[in-house]
C-alpha positions in Angstrom: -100.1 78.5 96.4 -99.1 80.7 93.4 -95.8 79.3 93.6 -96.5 75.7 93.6 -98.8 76.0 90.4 -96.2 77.9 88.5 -94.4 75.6 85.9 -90.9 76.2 84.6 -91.3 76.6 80.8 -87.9 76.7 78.5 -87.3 79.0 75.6 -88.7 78.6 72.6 -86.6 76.7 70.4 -84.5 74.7 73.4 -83.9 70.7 72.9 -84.2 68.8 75.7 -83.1 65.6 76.6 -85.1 62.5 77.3 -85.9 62.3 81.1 -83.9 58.9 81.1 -80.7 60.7 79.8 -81.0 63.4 82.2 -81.5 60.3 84.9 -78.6 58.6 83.6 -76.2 61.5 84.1 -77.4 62.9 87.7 -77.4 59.1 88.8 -73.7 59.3 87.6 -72.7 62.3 89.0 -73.5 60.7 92.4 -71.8 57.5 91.5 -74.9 55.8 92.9 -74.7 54.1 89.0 -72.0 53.8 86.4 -72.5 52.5 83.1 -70.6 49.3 83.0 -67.3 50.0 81.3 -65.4 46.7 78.9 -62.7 44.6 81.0 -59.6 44.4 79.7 -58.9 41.3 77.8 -58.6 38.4 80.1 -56.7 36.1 77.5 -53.3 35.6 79.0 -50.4 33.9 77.3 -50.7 30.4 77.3 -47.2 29.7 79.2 -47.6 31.9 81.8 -51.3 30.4 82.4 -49.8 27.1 82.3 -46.5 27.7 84.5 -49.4 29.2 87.0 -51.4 25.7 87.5 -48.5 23.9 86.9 -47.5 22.2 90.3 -44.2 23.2 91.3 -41.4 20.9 90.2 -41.7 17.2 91.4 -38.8 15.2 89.9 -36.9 12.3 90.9 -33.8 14.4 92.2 -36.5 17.1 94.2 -38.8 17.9 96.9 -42.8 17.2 97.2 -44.4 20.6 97.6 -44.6 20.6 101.1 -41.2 20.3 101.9 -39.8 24.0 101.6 -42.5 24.1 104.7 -40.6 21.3 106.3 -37.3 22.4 105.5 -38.2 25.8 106.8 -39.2 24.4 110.1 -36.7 21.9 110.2 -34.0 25.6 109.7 -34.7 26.2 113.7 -35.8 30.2 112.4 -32.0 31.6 113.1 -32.5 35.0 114.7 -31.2 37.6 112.1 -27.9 39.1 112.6 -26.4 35.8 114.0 -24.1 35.0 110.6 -20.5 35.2 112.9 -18.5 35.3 110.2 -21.2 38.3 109.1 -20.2 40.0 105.5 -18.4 43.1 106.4 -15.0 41.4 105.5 -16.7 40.4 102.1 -15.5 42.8 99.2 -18.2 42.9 96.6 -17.0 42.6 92.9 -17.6 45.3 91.0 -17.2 46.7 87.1 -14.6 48.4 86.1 -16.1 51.6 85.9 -16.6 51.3 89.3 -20.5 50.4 90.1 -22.1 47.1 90.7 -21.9 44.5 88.0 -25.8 43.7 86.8 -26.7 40.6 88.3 -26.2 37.6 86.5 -26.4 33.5 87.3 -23.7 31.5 86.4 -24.1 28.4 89.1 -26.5 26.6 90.0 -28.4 24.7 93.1 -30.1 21.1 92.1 -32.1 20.1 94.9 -32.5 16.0 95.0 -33.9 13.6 97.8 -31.8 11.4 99.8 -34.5 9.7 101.7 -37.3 7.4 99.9 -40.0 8.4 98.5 -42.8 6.7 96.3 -44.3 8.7 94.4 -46.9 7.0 91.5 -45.3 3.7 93.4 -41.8 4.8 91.8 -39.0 5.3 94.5 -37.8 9.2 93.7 -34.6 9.3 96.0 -31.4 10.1 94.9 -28.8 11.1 96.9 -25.0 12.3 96.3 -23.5 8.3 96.8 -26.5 7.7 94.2 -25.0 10.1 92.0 -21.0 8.9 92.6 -23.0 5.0 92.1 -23.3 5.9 87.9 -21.2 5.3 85.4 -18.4 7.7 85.4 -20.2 9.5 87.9 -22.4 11.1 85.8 -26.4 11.0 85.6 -29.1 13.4 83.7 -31.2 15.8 86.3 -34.6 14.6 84.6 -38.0 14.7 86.0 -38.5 18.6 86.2 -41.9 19.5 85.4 -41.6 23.5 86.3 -41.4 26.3 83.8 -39.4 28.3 85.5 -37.2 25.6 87.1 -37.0 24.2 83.1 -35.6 27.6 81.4 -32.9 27.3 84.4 -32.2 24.2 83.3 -32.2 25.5 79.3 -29.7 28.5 80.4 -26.9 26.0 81.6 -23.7 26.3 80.2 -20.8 23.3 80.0 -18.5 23.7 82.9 -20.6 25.4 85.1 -20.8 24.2 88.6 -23.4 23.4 90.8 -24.0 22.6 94.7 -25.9 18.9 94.9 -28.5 19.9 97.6 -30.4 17.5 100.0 -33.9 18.2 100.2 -36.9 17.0 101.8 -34.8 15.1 104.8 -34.0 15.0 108.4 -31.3 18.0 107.6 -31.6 19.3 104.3 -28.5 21.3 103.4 -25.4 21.1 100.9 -23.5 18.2 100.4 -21.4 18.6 97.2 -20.1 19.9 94.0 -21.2 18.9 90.4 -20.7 20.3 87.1 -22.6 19.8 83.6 -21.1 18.2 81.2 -24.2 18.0 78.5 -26.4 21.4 77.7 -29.8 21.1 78.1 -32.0 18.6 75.8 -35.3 16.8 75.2 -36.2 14.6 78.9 -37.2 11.2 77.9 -39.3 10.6 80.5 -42.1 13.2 79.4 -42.7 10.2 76.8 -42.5 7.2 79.3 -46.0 6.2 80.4 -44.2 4.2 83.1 -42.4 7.2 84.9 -44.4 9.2 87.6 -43.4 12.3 85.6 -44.9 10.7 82.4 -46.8 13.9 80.2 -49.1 13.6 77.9 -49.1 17.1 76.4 -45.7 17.1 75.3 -45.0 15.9 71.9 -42.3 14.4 70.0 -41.9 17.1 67.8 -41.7 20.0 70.2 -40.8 18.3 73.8 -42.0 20.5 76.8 -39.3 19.6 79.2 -35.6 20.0 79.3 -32.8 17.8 80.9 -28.9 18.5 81.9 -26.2 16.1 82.5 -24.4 16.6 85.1 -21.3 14.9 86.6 -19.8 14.6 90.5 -17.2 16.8 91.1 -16.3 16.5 95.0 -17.8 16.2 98.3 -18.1 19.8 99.9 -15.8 19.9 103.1 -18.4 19.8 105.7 -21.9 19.3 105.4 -23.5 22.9 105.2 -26.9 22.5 106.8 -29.7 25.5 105.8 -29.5 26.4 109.4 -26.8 27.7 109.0 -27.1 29.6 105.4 -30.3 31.1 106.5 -28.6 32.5 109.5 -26.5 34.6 107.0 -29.4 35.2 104.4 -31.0 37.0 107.4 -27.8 38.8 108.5 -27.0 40.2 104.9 -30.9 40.8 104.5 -30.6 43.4 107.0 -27.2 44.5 106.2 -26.9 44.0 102.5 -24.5 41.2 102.4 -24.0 38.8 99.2 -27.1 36.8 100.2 -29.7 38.8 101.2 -31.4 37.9 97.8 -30.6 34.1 97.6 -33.2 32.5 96.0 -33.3 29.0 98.5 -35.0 31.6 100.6 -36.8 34.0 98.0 -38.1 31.0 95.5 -38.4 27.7 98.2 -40.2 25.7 95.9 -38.0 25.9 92.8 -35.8 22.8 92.6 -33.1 24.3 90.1 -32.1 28.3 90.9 -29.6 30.4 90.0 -26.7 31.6 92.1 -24.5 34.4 91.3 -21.3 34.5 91.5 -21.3 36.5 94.7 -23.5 33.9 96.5 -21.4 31.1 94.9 -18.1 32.2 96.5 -19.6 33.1 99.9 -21.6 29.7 100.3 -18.3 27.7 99.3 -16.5 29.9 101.5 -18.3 28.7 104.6 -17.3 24.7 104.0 -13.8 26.3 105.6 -15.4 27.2 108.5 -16.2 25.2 111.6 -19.9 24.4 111.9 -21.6 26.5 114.3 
């Protein structure tokens, strides 16, 4: 037909574009093809890719990284709300002019292991009578091998206090008090070839991991299981008590975390309760 022989010619003078430009665009405009665009850079900073494949913290005082499973288990899953002593009598601290003080950690919780465990064939327990077993009933909280759980251990200050945790047992839960009584310094067993936390990256010169001293202080007056500290981490979850953002429940795995002073005090508080 006339139409199909008739050709569309374009002014004289006009540029066109090469017919793979003019491909390249209406394939874009489609999205049926994008021209590949540069990642970002993928170089990360080398502690934070380390603190990533680094195994959660394994130390002679802590748990094997399956034991926050256990423990959670071994918690019975408290229904939420059940904390009977609950938070609504608890009168949160606050500035003077009048809003919430900015959080901030000034005690501690130092998981350790009561019951034997080999681990590189070296026995890892350590339990509270361990602890009041040293000289002066005092020991240093080596063996941590966790970033995060490290620069915990770096930000302690003398006379702090801390609650001595059983982990990794039949009942994990709180057992007692301790304080430190040395700031944080090089661990010598990074450089013992002999220790299961032995590391061979770390050098004299600029030591990878940190240690505390820390020293008994007393027994707690009861035993406080997690059972029953979970049961009020849920209740104040829901209701915005002191411990909704504990971090025994937040950050499992970590065998040094900060409490503030809020979760301090209502914790303690419970030893004068009667076990539920």
């Amino acid at each position: 037909s006339a139409c199909s022989s008739t050709f569309f010619r374009p002014p004289e003078g006009a540029v066109i574009p090469p017919p793979s430009l003019v491909h390249q665009v209406l394939r874009s405009e489609d999205n049926s093809e994008r021209p590949e665009m540069p990642w970002p850079s993928r170089k990360r900073d080398k502690g934070a890719v380390a603190d990533k494949k680094e195994p959660d913290a394994k130390i002679a005082k802590t748990e094997e990284e399956t034991s926050d499973k256990e423990e959670e288990e071994k918690s019975a899953k408290p229904p939420a709300g059940s904390s009977k002593s609950g938070w609504k009598n608890w009168k949160k601290k606050e500035s003077e002019s009048g809003e919430e003080s900015k959080i901030t950690y000034c005690h501690w919780l130092l998981k350790s292991e009561p019951e034997s465990r080999l681990e590189k064939g070296v026995d890892v327990k350590f339990s509270v009578d361990d602890l009041k077993a040293q000289p002066n009933q005092t020991t240093c909280w080596d063996g941590v091998r966790n970033y995060q759980a490290r620069n915990f251990l770096r930000s302690m200050k003398l006379g702090q206090q801390a609650f001595f945790y059983h982990s990794n047992c039949k009942e994990p839960g709180i057992v007692a008090l301790v304080k430190i009584v040395k700031e944080a310094y090089p661990d010598h067993t990074q450089f013992d070839q002999k220790d299961p936390h032995y590391d061979s990256t770390s050098r004299k010169e600029n030591p990878k991991w940190s240690m505390v001293d820390v020293q008994f202080v007393r027994m707690t007056k009861r035993f406080i299981p997690l059972a029953e500290i979970k049961a009020h981490h849920l209740a104040h979850k829901a209701d915005g008590g002191p411990l909704k953002d504990m971090m025994l429940f937040t950050r499992q795995r970590l065998s040094i975390q900060p409490l503030t002073q809020e979760e301090f005090d209502f914790v303690l508080s419970l030893e004068e309760e009667k076990p539920h």
